[in-house]
C-alpha positions in Angstrom: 25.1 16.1 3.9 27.7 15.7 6.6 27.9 14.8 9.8 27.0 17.8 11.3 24.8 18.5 9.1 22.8 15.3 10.3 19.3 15.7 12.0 19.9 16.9 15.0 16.4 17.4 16.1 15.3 14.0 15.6 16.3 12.9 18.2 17.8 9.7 16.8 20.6 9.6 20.1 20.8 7.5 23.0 19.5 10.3 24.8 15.9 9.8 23.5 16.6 6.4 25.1 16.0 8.2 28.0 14.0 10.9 27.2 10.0 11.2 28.6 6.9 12.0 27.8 4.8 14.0 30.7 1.1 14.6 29.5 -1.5 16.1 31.5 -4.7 14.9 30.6 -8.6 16.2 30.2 -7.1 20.0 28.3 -9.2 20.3 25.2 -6.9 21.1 21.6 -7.7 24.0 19.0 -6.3 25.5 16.1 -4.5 24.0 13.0 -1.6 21.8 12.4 0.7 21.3 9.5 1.0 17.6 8.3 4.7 16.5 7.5 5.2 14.5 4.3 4.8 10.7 4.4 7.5 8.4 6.6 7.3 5.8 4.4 7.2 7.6 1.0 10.2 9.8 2.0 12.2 6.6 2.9 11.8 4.7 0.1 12.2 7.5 -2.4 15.6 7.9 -0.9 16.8 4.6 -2.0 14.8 5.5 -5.2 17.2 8.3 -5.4 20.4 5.8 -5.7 19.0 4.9 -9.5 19.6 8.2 -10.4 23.0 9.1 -11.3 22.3 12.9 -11.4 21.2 15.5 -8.4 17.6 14.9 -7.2 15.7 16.8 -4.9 13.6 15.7 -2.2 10.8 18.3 -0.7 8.7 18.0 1.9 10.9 15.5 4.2 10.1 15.0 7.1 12.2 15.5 10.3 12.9 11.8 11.7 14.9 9.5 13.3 14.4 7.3 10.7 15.2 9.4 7.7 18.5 10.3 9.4 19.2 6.6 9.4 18.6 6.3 6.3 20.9 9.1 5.2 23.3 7.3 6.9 22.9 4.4 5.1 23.1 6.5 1.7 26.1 8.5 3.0 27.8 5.3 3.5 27.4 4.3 0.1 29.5 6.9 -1.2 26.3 9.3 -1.6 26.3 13.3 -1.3 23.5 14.6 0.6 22.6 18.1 1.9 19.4 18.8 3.8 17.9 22.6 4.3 14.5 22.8 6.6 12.3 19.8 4.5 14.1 19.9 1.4 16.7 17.3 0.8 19.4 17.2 -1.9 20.8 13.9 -3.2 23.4 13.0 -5.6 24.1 9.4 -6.0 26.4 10.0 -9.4 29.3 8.1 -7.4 27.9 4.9 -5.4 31.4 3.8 -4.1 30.8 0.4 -2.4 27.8 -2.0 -3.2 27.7 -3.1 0.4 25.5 -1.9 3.2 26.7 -0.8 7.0 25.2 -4.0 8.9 25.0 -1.5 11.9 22.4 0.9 10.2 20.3 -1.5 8.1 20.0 -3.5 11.0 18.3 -0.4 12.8 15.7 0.3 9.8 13.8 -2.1 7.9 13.5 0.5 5.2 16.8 0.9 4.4 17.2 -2.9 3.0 15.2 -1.6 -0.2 17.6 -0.2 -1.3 19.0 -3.4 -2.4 17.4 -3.1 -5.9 18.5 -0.1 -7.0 22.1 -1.1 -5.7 21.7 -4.0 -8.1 19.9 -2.4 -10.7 22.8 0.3 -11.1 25.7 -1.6 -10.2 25.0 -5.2 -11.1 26.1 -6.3 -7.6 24.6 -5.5 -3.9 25.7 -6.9 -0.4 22.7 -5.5 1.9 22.0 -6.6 5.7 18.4 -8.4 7.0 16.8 -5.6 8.3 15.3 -4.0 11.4 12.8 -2.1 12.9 9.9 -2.2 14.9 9.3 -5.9 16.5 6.2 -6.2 15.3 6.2 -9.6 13.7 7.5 -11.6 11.0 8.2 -9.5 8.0 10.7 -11.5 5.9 12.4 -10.7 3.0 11.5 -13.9 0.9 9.3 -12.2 -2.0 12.1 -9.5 -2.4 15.1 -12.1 -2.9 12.4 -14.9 -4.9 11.5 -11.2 -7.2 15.6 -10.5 -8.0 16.2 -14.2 -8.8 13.2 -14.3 -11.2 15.0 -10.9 -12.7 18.1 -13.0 -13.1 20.2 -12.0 -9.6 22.0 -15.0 -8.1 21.1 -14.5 -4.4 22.7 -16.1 -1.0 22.1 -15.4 2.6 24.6 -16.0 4.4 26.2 -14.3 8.0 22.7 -12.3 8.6 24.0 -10.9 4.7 21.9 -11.0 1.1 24.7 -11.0 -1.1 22.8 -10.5 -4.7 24.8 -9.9 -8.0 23.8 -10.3 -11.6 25.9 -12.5 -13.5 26.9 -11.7 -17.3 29.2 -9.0 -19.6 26.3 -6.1 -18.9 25.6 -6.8 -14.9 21.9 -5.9 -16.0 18.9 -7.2 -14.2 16.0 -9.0 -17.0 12.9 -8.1 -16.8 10.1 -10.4 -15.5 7.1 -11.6 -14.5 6.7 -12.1 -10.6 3.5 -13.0 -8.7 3.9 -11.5 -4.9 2.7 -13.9 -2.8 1.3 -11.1 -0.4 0.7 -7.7 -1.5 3.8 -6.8 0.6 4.5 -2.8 0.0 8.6 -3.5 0.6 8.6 -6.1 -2.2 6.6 -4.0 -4.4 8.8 -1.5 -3.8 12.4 -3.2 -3.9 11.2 -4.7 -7.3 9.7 -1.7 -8.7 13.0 0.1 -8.4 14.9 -2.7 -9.5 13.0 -3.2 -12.9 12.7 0.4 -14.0 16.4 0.2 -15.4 16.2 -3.6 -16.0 16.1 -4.8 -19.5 12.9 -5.6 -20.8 9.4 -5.3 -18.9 8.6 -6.4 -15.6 4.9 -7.7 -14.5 4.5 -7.0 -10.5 1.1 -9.5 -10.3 -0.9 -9.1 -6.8 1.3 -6.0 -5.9 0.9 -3.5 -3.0 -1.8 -0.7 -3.5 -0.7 1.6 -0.9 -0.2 5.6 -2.1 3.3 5.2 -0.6 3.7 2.9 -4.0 2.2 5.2 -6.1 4.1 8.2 -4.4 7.7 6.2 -5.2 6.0 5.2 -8.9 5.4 9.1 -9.5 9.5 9.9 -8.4 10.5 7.5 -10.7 8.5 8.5 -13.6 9.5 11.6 -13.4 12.7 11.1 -13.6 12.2 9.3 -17.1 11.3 5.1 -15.4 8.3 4.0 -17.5 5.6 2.8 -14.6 1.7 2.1 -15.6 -0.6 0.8 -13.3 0.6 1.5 -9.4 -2.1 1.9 -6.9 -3.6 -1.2 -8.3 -2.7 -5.1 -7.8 -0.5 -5.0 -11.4 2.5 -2.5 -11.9 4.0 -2.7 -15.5 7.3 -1.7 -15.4 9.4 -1.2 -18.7 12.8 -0.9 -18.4 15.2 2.6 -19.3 19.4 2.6 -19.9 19.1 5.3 -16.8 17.3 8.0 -15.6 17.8 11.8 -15.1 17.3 14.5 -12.2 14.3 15.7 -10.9 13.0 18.0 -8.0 9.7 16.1 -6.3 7.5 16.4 -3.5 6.8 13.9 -1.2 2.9 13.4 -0.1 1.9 14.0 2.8 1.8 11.7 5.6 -1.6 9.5 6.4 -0.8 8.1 9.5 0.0 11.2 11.0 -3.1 13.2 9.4 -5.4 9.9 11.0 -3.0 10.1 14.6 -3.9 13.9 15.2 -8.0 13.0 13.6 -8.0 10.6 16.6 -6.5 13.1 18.9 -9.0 15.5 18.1 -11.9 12.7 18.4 -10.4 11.3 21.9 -10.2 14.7 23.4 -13.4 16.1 22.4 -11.4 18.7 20.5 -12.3 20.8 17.3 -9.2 21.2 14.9 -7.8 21.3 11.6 -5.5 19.4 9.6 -4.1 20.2 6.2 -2.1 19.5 3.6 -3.7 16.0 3.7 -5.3 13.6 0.7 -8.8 12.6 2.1 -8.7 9.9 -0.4 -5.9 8.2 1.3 -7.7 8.2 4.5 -11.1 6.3 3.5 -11.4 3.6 5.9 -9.9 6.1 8.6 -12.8 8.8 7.8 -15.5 5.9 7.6 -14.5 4.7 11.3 -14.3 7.3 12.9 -18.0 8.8 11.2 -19.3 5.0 12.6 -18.1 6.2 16.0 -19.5 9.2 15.6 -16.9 12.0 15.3 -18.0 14.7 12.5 -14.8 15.0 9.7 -15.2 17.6 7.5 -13.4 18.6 4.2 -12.8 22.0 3.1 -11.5 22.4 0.2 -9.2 19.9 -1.6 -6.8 19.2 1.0 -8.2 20.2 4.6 -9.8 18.5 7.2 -11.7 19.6 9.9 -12.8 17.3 13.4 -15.6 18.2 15.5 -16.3 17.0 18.4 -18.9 13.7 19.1 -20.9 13.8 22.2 -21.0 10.2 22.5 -18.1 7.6 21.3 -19.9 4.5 19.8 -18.2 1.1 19.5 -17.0 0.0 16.4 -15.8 -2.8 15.1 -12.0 -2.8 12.9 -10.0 -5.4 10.8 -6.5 -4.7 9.5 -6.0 -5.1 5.8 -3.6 -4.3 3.1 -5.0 -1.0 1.1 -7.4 0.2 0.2 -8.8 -1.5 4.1 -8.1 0.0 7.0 -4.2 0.2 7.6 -2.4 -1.4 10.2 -0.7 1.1 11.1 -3.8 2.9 12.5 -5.1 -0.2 14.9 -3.3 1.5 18.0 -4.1 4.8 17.8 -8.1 3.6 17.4 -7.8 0.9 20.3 -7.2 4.0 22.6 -10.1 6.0 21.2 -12.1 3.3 21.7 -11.3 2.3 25.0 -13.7 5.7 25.5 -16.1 4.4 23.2 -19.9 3.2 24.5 -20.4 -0.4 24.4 -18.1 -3.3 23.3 -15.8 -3.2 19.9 -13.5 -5.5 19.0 -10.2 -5.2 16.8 -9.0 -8.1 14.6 -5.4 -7.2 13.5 -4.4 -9.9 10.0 -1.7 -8.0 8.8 0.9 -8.4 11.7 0.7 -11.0 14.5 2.8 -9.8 17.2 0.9 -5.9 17.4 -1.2 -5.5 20.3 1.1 -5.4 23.0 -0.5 -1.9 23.6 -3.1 -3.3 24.9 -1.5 -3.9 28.6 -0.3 -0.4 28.6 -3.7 0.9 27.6 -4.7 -1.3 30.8 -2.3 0.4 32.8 -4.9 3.6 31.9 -7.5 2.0 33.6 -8.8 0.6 30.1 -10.7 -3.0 29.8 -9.0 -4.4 27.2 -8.5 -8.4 26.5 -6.3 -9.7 23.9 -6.7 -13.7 22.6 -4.6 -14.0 19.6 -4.6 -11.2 17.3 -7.8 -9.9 18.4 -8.5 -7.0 21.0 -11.8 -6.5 22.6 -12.3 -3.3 23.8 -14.8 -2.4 26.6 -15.8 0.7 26.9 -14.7 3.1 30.2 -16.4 5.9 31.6 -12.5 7.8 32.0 -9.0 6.9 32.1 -6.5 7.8 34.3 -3.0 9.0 33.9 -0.1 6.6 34.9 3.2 5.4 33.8 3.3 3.4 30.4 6.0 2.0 28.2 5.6 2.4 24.4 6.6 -0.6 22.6 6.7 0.3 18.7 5.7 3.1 16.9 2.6 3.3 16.8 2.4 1.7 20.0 3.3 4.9 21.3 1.1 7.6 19.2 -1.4 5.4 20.9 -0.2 6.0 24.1 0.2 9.9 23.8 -3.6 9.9 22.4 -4.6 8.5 25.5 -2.8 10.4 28.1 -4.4 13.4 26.5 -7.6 12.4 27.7 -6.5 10.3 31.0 -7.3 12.4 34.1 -3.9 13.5 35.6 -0.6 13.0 34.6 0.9 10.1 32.3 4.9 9.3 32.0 5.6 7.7 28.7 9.4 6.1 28.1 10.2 4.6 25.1 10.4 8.0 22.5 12.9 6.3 20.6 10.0 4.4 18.8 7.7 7.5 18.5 11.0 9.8 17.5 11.2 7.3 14.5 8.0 7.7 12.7 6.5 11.2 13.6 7.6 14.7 12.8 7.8 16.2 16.3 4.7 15.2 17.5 4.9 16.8 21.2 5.6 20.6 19.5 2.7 20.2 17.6 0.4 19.0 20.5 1.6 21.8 22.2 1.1 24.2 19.6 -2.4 22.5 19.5 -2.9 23.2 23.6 -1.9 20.0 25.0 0.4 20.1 28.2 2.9 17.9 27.3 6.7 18.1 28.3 9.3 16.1 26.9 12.2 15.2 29.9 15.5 13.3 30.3 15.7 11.5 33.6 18.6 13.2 34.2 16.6 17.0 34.7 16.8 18.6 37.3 13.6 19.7 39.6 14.9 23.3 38.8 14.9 22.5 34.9 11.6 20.9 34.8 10.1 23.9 37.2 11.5 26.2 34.4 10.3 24.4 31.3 6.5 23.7 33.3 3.5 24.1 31.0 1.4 27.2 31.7 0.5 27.5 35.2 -3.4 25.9 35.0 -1.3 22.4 35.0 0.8 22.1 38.4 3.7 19.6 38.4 
C-alpha cells in the first residue's frame, strides 16, 4: 500500500479539522445498515500481522482514520500493504527498522502495540508513548513491567520505550505476569509478544474483551498456540514463527450499540446486521430496562423498535463482560430523554464526561461531580452548536442532534472520523438529514448539497 493508495475517504486530513456536522433533528430512521468490522480488533491485528513473516490478509477493515494511521506506522516499518474496498493485504517478510515514527504513534494509542511483535520478531524495538483520545490516564506500565518479566531490558527515555532482548538468540522467555488491571492493550501487547517467545507465558487477571479473543483467533490461525482468551487467564505457548493466513475481522460493537441507541433516541424502527448479540449483553440489557424492544433474527441481526416511554436507568462502566466504556456517551444522550432521574458512574476512565456540558448546550439537565453524571430527564432538546471532544464524545453528540428540534452544528469530526466507518452516509442512508461541511463552503455549495427539500437550511 502506497501513498496514494492511502485512505482517502477517511478523512484523516487537516481538512476534517474543519469539517462540520449539520443535523436536523425530530426525522424518524428506517431501513437496514451494514455494521463495519471492529476498530479495535482491526488495529491490533495489524500489529499482529508484523509476527508474521509471510502475506496475511485482513477482511472486513473498516474505513478509518485510525487504521490509515496505523498503516502508516506499518509502512514505516519497512512493511508492504495493499488495501482493496475492506480487504487489506499485509506482508511484513522485511521489517527494516525496529524503531517507530514518533509523529504517528504519538497520534494513535493503538499503534504502540506493536511494540511486542517488534520485539518478539526482531529482538529489539524503539516505539514512542502513545496517543489518542484524552480521556485519562492510560499508561503503559503493565506493557513495559510484562516484556521485562519476558526477559526485555526496558528504558524510557526522550518520550521513547527503547526495549531489546539481550542474548545470542534475541528471543523473548516465556512467563508468568499478573496484570495489575485487566487492561485490553497489555493483554494484547503481551499476547503477541509471547506467542513466538520461548517457553509458555501465563497472562493472570487478563482482559476479557472479544477484541482479545478476535486478535487470539488471528494468531492461532496462523499456527500461535493460545487457550483460554475471553477469560481472566490466556495460556500462551511459544512457536519458532508463524505462517500466512486470510481472516476476518468481527464486527464492530460499539458501532452496532451507537446506531441501537440511534434507533432508541429517535423513536426509530431499524435493523442492524452482521452483529454478535453476545458481545452486546449489557448493551441489550440497558436499553430493554429503558424500555426499547431489541429483537434478534436469526444468528446475527438485530432489530429496534420503538419505546413509547424512555425510563431512567441507572449504568456503571466496567471492564468486560460489564457494560463498556465506550458506550457511557452515547447512553447519557439517550437518557437525557429518558423519564425520571438516572445516574452514570464511569470507573474505567476518569477524565470522560466532558460530554456532559455539550449535551447541556442541548437543553439537557445534566450534572457531573467526579466521575459520576446525573441525568435528568427533558421533555425535548433543542438543536445548537456543540464541540465533540473524543470519540465517543461525539457519536454522542450526533445521537442527540438527531432527536434535538432544529438544527445542530457539530465541529470536532476529526475524533468521530477516527473510530466510525462513515457514520453520516449511513444515517443518511438510514433517513437522517445530516450534511457534512467545510467552513470554507460556499452558500451556493451547501444550497446544492441541501438534504431533501422537507428540511430548509
Amino acid at each position: 500500500m502506497n501513498s496514494s493508495s492511502s485512505l482517502p475517504d477517511a478523512k484523516s486530513s487537516p481538512e476534517a479539522d474543519s469539517s462540520v456536522l449539520q443535523i436536523w433533528g425530530g426525522h424518524p430512521l428506517r431501513g437496514h445498515v451494514r455494521i463495519s468490522g471492529a476498530k479495535n480488533s482491526a488495529l491490533v491485528i495489524m500489529a499482529g500481522a508484523l509476527l508474521c513473516s509471510g502475506d496475511c490478509r485482513i477482511r472486513n477493515v473498516p474505513l478509518l482514520a485510525d487504521v490509515e494511521r496505523m498503516s502508516q506506522v506499518l509502512l514505516a516499518l519497512g512493511v508492504r500493504l495493499t488495501r482493496h474496498s475492506d480487504i487489506l493485504d499485509i506482508n511484513a517478510s522485511e521489517i527494516t527498522t525496529s524503531k517507530a515514527p514518533y509523529e504517528l504513534v504519538t497520534q494513535l494509542r493503538a499503534s504502540f502495540f506493536a511494540i511486542g511483535p517488534i520485539l518478539a520478531r526482531l529482538g529489539v524495538a524503539q516505539m514512542p508513548l502513545p496517543g489518542g483520545c484524552a480521556i485519562g490516564a492510560r499508561p503503559v506500565d503493565l506493557h513495559v513491567r510484562g516484556l521485562q518479566a519476558m526477559g526485555a531490558e526496558v528504558q524510557i527515555e526522550h518520550g521513547i520505550c527503547n526495549a531489546y532482548v539481550p542474548g545470542v538468540t534475541g528471543r523473548l522467555k516465556g512467563a508468568k505476569i499478573y496484570l495489575d488491571s485487566p487492561s485490553v492493550g497489555a493483554t494484547e501487547t503481551l499476547m503477541m509478544a509471547a506467542t513466538l517467545a520461548d517457553g509458555e507465558t501465563i497472562l493472570e487477571n487478563a482482559a476479557r474483551e472479544p477484541e482479545v479473543t478476535d486478535l487470539a483467533n488471528f494468531c492461532n490461525a496462523m499456527g500461535a498456540k493460545i487457550q483460554g482468551a475471553g477469560t481472566s487467564t490466556i495460556t500462551i505457548v511459544g512457536v519458532p514463527k508463524l505462517h500466512s493466513i486470510d481472516y476476518s475481522i468481527i464486527p464492530d460493537r460499539i458501532e452496532t450499540g451507537t446506531f441501537l441507541v440511534a434507533g432508541a433516541i429517535t423513536r426509530s424502527e431499524i435493523t442492524l446486521s452482521p452483529v454478535v448479540p453476545d458481545h452486546l449483553i449489557p448493551v441489550i440489557a440497558k436499553l430493554r430496562d429503558i424500555g426499547v424492544s431489541i429483537i434478534e433474527e436469526g444468528t446475527d441481526c438485530l432489530r429496534v423498535l420503538p419505546a413509547k416511554v424512555l425510563r431512567a436507568t441507572d449504568i456503571e462502566t466496567l471492564p468486560h463482560p460489564g457494560f463498556p466504556t465506550d458506550m457511557q456517551a452515547p447512553f447519557m444522550a439517550l437518557l437525557t430523554l429518558a423519564e425520571g432521574d438516572s445516574l452514570i458512574n464511569e470507573s474505567v476512565f476518569e477524565n470522560r464526561l466532558r460530554h456532559a456540558s455539550e449535551l447541556n448546550r442541548l437543553g439537557a439537565d445534566i450534572r457531573v461531580k467526579g466521575n459520576a453524571a446525573f441525568v435528568r430527564g427533558v421533555p425535548m432538546l433543542s438543536g445548537a452548536p456543540v464541540l465533540g471532544t473524543d470519540l465517543r464524545a461525539s457519536a454522542a453528540l450526533v445521537l442527540a442532534g438527531l432527536a434535538a428540534e432544529g438544527k445542530t452544528t457539530i465541529q470536532g469530526l476529526n475524533h468521530l472520523d477516527r473510530g466510525y466507518d462513515r457514520l453520516d452516509m449511513k444515517l443518511q442512508q438510514l433517513g437522517a438529514k445530516i450534511l457534512r461541511v467545510t467552513e470554507a463552503s460556499t452558500d451556493a455549495e451547501l444550497l446544492a448539497r441541501t438534504p431533501p427539500a422537507s428540511v430548509s437550511l
